[in-house]
N, C-alpha and C positions, 0 to 999 in steps of 0.2 A: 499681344504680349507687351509688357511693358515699356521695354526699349525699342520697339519699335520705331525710329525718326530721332531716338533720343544719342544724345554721344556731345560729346565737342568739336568738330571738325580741327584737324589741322594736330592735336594734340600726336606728343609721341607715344604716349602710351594707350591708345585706343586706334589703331588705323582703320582703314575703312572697312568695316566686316563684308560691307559687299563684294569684294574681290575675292572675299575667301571662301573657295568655293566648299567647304565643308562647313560653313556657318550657314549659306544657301538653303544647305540640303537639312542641316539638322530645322531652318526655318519651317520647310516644307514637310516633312516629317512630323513635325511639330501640330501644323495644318489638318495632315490626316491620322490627328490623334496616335500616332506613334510615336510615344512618348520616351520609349526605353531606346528608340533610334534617333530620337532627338537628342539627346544626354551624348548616344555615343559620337555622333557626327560633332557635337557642340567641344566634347572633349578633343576630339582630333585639329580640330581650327587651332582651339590651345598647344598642340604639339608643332603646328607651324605656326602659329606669331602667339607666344609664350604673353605678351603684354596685350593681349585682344580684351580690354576689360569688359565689353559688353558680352562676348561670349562667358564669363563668369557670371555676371549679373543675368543673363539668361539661365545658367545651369542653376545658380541660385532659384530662381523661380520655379522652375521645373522637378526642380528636387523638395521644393518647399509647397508647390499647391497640387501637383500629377504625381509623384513619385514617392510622397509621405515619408521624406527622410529629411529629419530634419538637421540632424548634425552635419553632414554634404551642405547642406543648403545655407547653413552658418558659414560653415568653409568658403565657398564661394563669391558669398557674400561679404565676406570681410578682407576676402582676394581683390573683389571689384573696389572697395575702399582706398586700400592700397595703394592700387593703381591708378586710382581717381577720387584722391582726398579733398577735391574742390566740386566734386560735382553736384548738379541742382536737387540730388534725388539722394545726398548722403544721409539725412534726417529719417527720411523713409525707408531707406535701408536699414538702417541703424534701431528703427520700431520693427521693422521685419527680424533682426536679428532675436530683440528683446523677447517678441513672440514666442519666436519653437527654443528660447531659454525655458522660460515657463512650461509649455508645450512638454520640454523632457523633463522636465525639475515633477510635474504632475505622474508623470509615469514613472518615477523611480520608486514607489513603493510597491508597483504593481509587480516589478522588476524583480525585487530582493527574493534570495534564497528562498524561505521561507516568513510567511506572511502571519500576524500575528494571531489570526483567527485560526490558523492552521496550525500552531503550536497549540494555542488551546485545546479544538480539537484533538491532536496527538497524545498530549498531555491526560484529558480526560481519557479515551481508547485507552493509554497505557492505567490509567488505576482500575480500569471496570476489568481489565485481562488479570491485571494481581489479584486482586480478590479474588477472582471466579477461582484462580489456581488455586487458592486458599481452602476455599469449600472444596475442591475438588482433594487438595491434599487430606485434610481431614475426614474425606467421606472413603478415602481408599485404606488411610489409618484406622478407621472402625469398620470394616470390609475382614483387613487383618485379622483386628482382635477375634471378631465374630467367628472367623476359619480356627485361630490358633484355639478359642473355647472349645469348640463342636469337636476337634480333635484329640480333646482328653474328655472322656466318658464319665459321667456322673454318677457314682456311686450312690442307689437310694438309700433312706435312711431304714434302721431296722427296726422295729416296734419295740417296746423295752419288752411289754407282756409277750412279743414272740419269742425272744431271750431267754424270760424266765421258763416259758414251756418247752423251749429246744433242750432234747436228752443227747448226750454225750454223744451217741451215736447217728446222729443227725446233721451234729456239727460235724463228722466228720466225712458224713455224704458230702454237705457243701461241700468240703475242701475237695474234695475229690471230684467232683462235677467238672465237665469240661469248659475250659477258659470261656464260649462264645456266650453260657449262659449266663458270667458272671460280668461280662467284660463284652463294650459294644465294637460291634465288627469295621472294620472300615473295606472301602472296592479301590483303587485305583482304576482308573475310565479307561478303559482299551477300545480302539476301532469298532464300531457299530455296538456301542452297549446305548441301550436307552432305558431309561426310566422304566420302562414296562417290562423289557428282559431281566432289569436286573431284581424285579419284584418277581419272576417267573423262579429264576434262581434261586434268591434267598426263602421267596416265602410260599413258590408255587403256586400263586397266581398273579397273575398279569393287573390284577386291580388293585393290590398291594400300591402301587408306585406312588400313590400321593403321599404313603408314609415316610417314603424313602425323599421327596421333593421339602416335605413341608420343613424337614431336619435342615437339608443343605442348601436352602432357599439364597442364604445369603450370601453362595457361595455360586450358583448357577444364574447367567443371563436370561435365560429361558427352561418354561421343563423338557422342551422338546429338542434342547441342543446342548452336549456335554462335551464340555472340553478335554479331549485325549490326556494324560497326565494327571489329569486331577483328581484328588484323595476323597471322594465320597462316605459321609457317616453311614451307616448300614442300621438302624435302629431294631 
């Protein structure tokens, strides 16, 4: 260790750390790489002789090359100053202080909240989610339109020459024909209808249903799955 042999004899503000028998121990400790019982034994020496400047200048080291702290290790270091502003080793101290300035002056961008690459990033995620919403909005807005068309029925047109050969009495069959021939049916989807029952129904057979699919296509996530509630075109 550094201070090892090192001190001023005689001074009052450094006594002899060898009598103190927790300066001993934090030495030995130290020895066998127990480094977080060397700190605490080194502290304790300072709780009985408060002016021990070598046990600072030990802590100082200890927290500055074994214990990777370097603001402690400033502390201590400019403790041991202090207390011994003539000493032969202040200049090196004083390069040891300047050190883990830098040391933390280096680490404080790694520090901050958030890091400027990582705004970046956030920044980009946040436009690529607004758009997609975009497409997604406008894709559920023509989703709508498509349902509210299919749900009013498209009168064909009439031939003119079928017009002219319709007799009075003909036209009035029309009128009188039941609504489902003139006007397209709708189902509302109740519990277990499928595609294939509901062509069983309307048209009496079961292979009907691609007519019933190919109308409400833009209205169904699948042909095989139909949502309870929903207003089905019946062609």
């Amino acid at each position: 260790m550094l201070c090892n042999g090192c001190g001023r004899p005689g001074t009052s503000t450094d006594s002899d750390p060898e009598r103190n028998p927790y300066f001993q121990r934090a030495k030995k400790s130290y020895e066998l790489q127990d480094f977080q019982a060397a700190a605490g034994f080194y502290q304790k020496a300072l709780q009985v002789e408060p002016q021990l400047a070598r046990a600072h200048l030990e802590l100082g080291l200890l927290y500055d090359e074994k214990l990777s702290d370097p603001i402690a290790a400033i502390y201590h270091y400019r403790e041991f100053l202090d207390l011994e502003p003539k000493s032969d080793k202040r200049q090196l101290v004083e390069d040891f202080i300047e050190r883990d300035k830098l040391a933390l002056a280096s680490k404080l961008p790694q520090s901050s909240v958030v890091d400027h690459a990582d705004l970046t990033r956030l920044q980009t995620e946040k436009a690529a989610l607004m758009q997609e919403n975009g497409t997604l909005r406008a894709r559920i807005a023509e989703l709508e339109r498509g349902a509210a068309s299919a749900s009013v029925p498209a009168i064909p047109p009439v031939a003119p020459a079928a017009v002219v050969a319709a007799s009075p009495s003909t036209a009035v069959n029309a009128a009188d024909a039941p609504a489902e021939n003139v006007k397209a049916r709708t189902h509302t989807v109740q519990k277990g209808d499928t595609l294939q029952s509901l062509a069983l129904k309307y048209y009496g057979t079961r292979s009907a249903w691609d007519k019933i699919y190919q109308v409400n296509r833009s209205l169904l996530a699948s042909k095989d799955q139909l949502k309870i509630g929903k207003q089905l075109l019946i062609p």
